[in-house]
Every structure is written in C-alpha cells, then in structure tokens.
C-alpha positions as CSV (number, residue, x, y, z in Angstrom):
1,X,-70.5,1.4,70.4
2,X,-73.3,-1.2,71.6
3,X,-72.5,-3.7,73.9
4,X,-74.9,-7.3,74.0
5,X,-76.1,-7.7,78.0
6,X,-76.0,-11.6,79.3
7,X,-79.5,-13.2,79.5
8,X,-80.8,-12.6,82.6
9,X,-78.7,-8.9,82.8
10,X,-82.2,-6.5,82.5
11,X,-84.0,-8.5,85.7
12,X,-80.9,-8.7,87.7
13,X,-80.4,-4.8,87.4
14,X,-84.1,-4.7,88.0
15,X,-83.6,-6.3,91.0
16,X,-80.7,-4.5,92.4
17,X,-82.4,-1.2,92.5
18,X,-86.0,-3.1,93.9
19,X,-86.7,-2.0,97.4
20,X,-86.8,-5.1,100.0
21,X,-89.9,-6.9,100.2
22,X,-91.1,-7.9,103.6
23,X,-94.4,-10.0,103.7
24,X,-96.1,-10.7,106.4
25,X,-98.4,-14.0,105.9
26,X,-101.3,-14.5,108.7
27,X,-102.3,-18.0,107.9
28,X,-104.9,-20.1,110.1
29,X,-104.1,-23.8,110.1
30,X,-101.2,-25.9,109.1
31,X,-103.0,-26.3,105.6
32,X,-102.8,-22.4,105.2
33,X,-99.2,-22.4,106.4
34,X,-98.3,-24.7,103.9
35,X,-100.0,-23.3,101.4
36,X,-98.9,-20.4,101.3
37,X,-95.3,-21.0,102.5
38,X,-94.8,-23.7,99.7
39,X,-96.2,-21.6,97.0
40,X,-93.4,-19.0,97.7
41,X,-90.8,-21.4,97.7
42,X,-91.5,-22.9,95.0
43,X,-91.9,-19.2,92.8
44,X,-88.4,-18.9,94.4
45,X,-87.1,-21.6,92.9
46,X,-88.4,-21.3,89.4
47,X,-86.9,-18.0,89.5
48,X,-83.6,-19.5,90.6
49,X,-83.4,-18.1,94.0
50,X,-82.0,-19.8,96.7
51,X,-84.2,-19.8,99.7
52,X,-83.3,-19.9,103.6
53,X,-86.5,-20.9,105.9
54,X,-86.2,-20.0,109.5
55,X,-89.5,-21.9,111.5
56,X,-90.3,-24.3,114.3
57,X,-88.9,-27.8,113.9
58,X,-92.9,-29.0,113.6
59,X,-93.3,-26.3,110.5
60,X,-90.0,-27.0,108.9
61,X,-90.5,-31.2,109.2
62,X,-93.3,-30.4,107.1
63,X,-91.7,-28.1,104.4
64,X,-88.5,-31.3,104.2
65,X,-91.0,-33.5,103.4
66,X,-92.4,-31.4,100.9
67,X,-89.3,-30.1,99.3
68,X,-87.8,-33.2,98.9
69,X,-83.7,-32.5,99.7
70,X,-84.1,-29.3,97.6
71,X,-80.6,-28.0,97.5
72,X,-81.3,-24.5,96.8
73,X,-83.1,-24.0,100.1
74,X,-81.8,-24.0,102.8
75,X,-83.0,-25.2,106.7
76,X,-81.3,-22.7,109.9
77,X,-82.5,-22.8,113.3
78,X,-83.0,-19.5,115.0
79,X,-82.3,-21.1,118.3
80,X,-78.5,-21.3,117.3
81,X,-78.2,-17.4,117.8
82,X,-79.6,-17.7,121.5
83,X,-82.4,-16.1,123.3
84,X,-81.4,-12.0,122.6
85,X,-83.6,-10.7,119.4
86,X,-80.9,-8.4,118.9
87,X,-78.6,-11.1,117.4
88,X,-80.5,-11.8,114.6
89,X,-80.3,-9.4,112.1
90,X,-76.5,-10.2,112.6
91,X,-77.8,-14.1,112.2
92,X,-79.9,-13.6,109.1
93,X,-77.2,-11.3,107.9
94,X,-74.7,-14.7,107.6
95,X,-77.3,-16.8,106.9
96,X,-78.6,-14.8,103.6
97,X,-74.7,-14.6,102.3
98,X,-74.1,-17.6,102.5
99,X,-76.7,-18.7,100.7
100,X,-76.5,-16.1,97.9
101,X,-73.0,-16.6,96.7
102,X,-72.1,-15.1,93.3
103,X,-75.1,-12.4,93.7
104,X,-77.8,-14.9,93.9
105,X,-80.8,-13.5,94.9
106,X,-82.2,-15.0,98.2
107,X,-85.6,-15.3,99.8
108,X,-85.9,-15.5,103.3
109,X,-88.9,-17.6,105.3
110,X,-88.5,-16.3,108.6
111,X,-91.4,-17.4,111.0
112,X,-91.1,-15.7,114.9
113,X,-91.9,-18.1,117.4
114,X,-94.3,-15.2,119.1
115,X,-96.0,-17.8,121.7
116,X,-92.7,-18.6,123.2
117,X,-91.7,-15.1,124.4
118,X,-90.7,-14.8,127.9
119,X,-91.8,-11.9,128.9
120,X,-93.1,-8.5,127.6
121,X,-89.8,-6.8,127.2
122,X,-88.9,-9.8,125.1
123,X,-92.0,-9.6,123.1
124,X,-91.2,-5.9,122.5
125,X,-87.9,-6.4,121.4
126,X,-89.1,-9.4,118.7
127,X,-91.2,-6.9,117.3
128,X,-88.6,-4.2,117.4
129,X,-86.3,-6.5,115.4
130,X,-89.1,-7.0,112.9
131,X,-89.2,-3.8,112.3
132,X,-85.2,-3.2,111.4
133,X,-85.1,-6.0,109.1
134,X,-86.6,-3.4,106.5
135,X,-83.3,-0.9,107.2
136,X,-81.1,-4.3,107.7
137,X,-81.9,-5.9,103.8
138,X,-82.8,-2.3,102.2
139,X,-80.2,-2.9,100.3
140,X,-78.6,-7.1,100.2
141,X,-79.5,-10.0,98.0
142,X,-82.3,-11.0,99.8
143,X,-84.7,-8.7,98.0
144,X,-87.6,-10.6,99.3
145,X,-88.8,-12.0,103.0
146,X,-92.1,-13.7,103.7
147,X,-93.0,-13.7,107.6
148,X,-95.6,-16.5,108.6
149,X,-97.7,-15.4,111.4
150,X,-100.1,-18.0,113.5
151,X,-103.4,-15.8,113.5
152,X,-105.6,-19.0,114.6
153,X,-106.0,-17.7,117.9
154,X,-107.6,-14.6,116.5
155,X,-106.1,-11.9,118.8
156,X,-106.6,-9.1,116.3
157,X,-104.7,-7.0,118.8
158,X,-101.6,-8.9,118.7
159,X,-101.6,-9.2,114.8
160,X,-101.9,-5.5,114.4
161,X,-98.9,-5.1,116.8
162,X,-96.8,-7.5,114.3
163,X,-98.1,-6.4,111.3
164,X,-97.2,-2.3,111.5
165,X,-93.5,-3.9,111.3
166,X,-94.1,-5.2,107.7
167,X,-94.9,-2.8,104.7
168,X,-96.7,-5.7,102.8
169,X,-99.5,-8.5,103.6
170,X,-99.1,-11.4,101.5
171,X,-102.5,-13.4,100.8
172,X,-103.2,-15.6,98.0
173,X,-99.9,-15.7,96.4
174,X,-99.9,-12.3,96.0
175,X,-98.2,-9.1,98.3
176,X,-100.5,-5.9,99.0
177,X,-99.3,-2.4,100.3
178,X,-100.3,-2.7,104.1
179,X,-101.7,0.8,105.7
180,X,-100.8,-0.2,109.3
181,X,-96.9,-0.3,108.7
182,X,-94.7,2.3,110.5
183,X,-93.1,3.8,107.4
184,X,-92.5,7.2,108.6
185,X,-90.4,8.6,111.6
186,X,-88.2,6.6,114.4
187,X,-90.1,3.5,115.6
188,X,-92.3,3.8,118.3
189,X,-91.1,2.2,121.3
190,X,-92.9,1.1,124.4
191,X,-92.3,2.9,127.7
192,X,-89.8,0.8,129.9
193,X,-91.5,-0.2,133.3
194,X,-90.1,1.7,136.3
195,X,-87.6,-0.8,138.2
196,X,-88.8,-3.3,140.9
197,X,-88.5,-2.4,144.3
198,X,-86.2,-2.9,145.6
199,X,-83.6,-1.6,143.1
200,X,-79.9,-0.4,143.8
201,X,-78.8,3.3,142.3
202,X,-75.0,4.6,142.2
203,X,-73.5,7.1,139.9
204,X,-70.5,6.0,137.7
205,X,-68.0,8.8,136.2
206,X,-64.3,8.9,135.3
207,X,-61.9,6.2,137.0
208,X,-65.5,4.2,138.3
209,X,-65.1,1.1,135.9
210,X,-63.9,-1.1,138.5
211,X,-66.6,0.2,141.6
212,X,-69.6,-0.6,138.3
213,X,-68.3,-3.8,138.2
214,X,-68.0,-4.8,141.8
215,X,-71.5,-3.6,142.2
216,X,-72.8,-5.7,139.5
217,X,-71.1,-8.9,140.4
218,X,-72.5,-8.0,144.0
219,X,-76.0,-8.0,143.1
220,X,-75.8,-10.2,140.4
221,X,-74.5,-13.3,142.5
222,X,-77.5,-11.9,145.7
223,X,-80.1,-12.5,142.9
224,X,-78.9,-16.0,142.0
225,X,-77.0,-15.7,138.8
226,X,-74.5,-18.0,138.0
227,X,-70.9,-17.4,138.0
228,X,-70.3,-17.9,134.0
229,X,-72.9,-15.3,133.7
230,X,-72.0,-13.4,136.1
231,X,-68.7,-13.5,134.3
232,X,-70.6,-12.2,130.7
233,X,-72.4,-9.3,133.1
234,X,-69.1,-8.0,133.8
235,X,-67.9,-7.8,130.5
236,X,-71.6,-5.9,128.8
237,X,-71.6,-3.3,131.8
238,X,-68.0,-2.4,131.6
239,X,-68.6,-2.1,127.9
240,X,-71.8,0.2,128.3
241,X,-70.7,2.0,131.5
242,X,-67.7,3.1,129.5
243,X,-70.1,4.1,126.8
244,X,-71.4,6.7,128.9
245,X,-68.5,7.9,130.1
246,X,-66.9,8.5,126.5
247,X,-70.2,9.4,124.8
248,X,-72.9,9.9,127.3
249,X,-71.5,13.5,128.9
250,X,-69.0,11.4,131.5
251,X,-71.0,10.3,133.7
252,X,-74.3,7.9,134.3
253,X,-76.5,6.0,136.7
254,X,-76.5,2.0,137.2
255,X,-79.9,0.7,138.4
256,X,-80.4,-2.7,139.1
257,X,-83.0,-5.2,140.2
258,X,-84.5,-9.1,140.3
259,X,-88.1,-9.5,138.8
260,X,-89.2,-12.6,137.8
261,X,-86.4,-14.9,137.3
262,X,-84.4,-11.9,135.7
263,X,-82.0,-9.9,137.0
264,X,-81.8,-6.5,135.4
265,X,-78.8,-3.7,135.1
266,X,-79.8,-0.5,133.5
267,X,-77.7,2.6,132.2
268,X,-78.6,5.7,132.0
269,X,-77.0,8.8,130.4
270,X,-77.3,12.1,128.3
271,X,-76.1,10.6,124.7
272,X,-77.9,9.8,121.9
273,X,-77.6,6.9,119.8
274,X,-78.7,7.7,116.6
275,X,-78.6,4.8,114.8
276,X,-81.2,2.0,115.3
277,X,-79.2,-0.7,113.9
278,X,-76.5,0.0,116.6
279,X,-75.1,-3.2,118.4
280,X,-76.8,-5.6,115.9
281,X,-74.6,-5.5,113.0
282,X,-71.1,-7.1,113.5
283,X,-68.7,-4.9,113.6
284,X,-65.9,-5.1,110.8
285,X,-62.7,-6.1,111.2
286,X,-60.5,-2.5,110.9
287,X,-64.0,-0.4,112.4
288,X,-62.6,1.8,115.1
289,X,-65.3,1.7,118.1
290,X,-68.5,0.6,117.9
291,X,-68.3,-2.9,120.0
292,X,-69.5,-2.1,123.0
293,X,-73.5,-2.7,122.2
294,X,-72.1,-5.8,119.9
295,X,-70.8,-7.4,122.7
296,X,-74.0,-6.5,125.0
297,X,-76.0,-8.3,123.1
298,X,-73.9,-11.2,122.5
299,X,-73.6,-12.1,126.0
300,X,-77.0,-11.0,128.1
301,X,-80.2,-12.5,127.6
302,X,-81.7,-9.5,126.0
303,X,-80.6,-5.6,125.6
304,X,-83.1,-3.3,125.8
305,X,-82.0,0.8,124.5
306,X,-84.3,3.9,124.6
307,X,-83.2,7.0,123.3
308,X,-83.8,10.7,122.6
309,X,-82.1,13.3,122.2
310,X,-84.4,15.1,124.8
311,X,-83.3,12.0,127.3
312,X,-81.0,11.0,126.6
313,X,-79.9,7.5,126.3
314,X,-81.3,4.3,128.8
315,X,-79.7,0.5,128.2
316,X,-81.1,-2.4,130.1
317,X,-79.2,-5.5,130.0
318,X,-80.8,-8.4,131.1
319,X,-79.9,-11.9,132.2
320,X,-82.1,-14.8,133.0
321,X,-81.4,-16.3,136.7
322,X,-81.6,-20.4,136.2
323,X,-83.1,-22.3,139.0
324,X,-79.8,-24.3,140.7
C-alpha cells in the first residue's frame, strides 16, 4: 500500500534527524552585524521559521527597524533571566517553545554581552554555557543558532576562547566546520582560584543542616549581604550541603570568603556529577530529586561546579554584596 506524504513532509523529516547548528558570527562593525544577522533572518523566514533574537537593546533597535513588526520573530531580553549563566539554557529552553508551536522549526539569534562580564568566574561560566547549548538543542526545534560575536577590538585570544564552544563559523552567509571547537571529551574547565584570605572552613555531616546555615547567615550578613539575599543563601546551601550528605559520601567542607564585592560559599565533597546539564534544565513536575542545583542557580548570582571522579565534586555559590 503507498501512502502520499504532505508537501513539506521529506524536509521536515530531514530536519528532525539534522544535528543542531550552532554558528558563531565574528562581525566588525555595526554594518557587519547587520549584515550578516539580517541575512539569516530573513533565510529564516523564507523558509517559514520563526526566529527568536537575543541582543543588546542598541543591536536589537536596529534589527526592529529593519524587520518592520515581523511577527514571526520574536524580540527576548536576556536580562529577564538575571545575572547567573546557568539560567539560560532553562531561558532559551521556554523561549524556543514558545515560539515553535506545532513543530515549527526555530532559529535562535543569541548574541552574549561578553564586555559586560563581572568578573572572570563569570566570563568562564558564559563560555561554559556556550558550550552546553550544543547538548541542550541536540535534539529541539531550534535546529539552528547563529551567535554574533563583537571581534572589533581584535583580541584574537578572546575569540579563540568563544569560538572552541561553537562547531561552526558562519561568514558570508554561509556555515564552515570550525577546527577549534571542543567536540571530543568533558569540557575543559578552568582551575578555580584558591579562596581569599581570610576564608572560614567547618565540616558538615549528618544532623549539620542547621549549624551550615547559621554559619552562612553569619558570614554572609559580616560581608555586607543583604538580608533578602541572605535569605536565598540559606535556601542554595541547605540544598547543596544536603547534596553532599545524600550523594557526596555524607559528609563535606563549607569554605567561605569576601572578594571583590562578592561573597563566596563553596562545597566540597567526594561525588560525582555526571551530567553537565545538571541544575540548568527545569526539573519536571513528577521528577523525583534533582532540585537542589535548580534552585542554586535560581537564587545566587552565579554557581560555579567542578567535578571528577578522581575529586570529587566542588560547588561555589556566589552572591554579589550591593553597596547600602
């Protein structure tokens, strides 16, 4: 028996089984950015994708004006899912779906705002969540993602850096394999700096929840943080305290410090997290476990986690201590 596919069946397949495309785009110039950004748009939309664009205000004024009220793309401010990189996978995640309702396919623009990183751990982790969105779309809608990068300064250093996180370089309209992208083994993560002196250390085990929380709050409110987030703090290291104790071999070590208008708690254990998308996914409704990172990264200023399963597991939350 033969069956007749709907127009339009043979590409949609086509594209269901496509590997996610992630492009990174060094332009020079806002004549480069919009040439390039506009010209992928537009293929978008004369494939009849929907498109969601993720860049500065200044950037996205200019693609509006452009566009003209387009109504299959789509305008979302990154600022909406706060300062922690580790949100946005999570962010994109909601923003792609709802754009690509009945299986529409959906391009992303997502441009980082690199030059407004507050520190190096930050920068580290912005890079780091470049990185995942290549496990985090493998397999969604949005089968495509163009990543504008600001080379003008011509740090070739820094470019590099951003670029090993993309398996493609888009240049005049068209996407080339790129040779510097990480596409084999765990992701190479940078050495966390040794805590500032001076730094507190106690052990936490079984029936400690309540002494890791006093000690927080403690050091939290000596290093000027506020009481709502001191109130946040509590809630991230009971969560990852009690990690530790029902994962980590029962027991751990809280470090914590000030440096630089930041104040710092960090974790350490003998587990292994295994998964690199852990904490940045929301958890499902009926999922048994699994919250605890979540909720660390929705309420600190940044989560950073190291692990092996040589050493085990390290978490740093951090928050950012506001002048009063």
């Amino acid at each position: 028996m033969s069956t007749t596919q709907p127009p339009g069946a043979p590409e949609a397949a086509a594209r269901s089984e496509a590997r996610f495309r992630h492009e990174l785009y060094p332009y020079r110039g806002q004549d480069q950015f919009m040439t390039g950004t506009l010209g992928y748009i537009r293929e978008a939309l004369e494939a009849d994708e929907a498109v969601v664009v993720a860049v500065p205000e200044a950037r996205a004024a200019l693609l509006r004006g452009e566009l003209a009220g387009e109504p299959a793309v789509t305008f979302v401010d990154t600022a909406t899912a706060g300062p922690n990189p580790g949100r946005l996978v999570a962010a994109w995640t909601a923003w792609l779906e709802g754009s690509g309702e009945g299986g529409r396919p959906v391009r992303g623009v997502g441009e980082t705002a690199w030059s407004q990183a507050r520190n190096a751990a930050h920068l580290s982790e912005l890079r780091q969540h470049e990185w995942l969105l290549n496990q985090a779309f493998a397999r969604s809608s949005a089968w495509s993602m163009l990543c504008p990068y600001d080379a003008t300064d011509g740090d070739q250093a820094a470019l590099r850096s951003v670029s090993r996180c993309h398996p493609l370089i888009h240049e005049d309209g068209r996407n080339t394999p790129n040779g510097d992208f990480l596409d084999a083994g765990p992701y190479p993560f940078e050495v966390l700096p040794a805590p500032c002196d001076p730094y507190q250390e106690v052990s936490y085990t079984y029936g400690d929840l309540a002494a890791v929380r006093s000690k927080v709050a403690q050091c939290a409110s000596d290093a000027g943080v506020s009481q709502e987030q001191q109130a946040k703090l509590a809630v991230a290291a009971t969560e990852i305290a009690t990690n530790s104790i029902r994962h980590g071999g029962g027991s751990g070590t809280l470090r914590t410090w000030a440096q630089d208008s930041v104040f710092l708690c960090e974790f350490r254990d003998a587990g292994y997290i295994a998964d690199p998308m852990a904490g940045r996914i929301r958890p499902s409704a009926r999922q048994l476990g699994g919250r605890g990172l979540w909720l660390a990264h929705q309420l600190c200023d940044l989560v950073e986690i190291r692990s092996t399963p040589e050493q085990g597991t390290t978490v740093r939350l951090h928050m950012d201590v506001h002048a009063r």
